[in-house]
Steps between C-alpha positions, in 0.01 A plus 500: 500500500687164436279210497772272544836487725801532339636112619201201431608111599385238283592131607820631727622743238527840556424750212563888462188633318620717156191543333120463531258433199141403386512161343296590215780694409629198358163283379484369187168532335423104606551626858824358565808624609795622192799373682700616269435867545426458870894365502634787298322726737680341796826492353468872391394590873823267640286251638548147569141380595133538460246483771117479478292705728134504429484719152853598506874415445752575745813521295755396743902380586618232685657654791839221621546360791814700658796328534702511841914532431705429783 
């Protein structure tokens, strides 16, 4: 079962949903988060953006706005 849908808005942005994970996947021992990794994760995954939901991380790309051609 999917606890999320694949498309989430976030300030008028529309975002396709890659990836889901536990944030403590990617604590440090102080309890804060290791960017670094957490960024190399994305990137390996072909993300573009990170969203917070409760414990988790929706690993997530921008989906464009479509452009009309006449």
């Amino acid at each position: 079962m999917n606890l999320y849908p694949n498309i989430v808005y976030k300030d008028g942005m529309a975002y396709k949903v890659i990836d889901i994970v536990k944030v403590h996947n990617f604590t440090n021992k102080n309890g804060s988060v290791n960017q670094k990794v957490l960024g190399m994760y994305v990137h390996e995954k072909g993300g573009d953006h990170v969203l917070a939901k409760q414990d988790k991380f929706l690993i997530c790309e921008t989906i464009e706005d479509a452009n009309i051609i006449e």
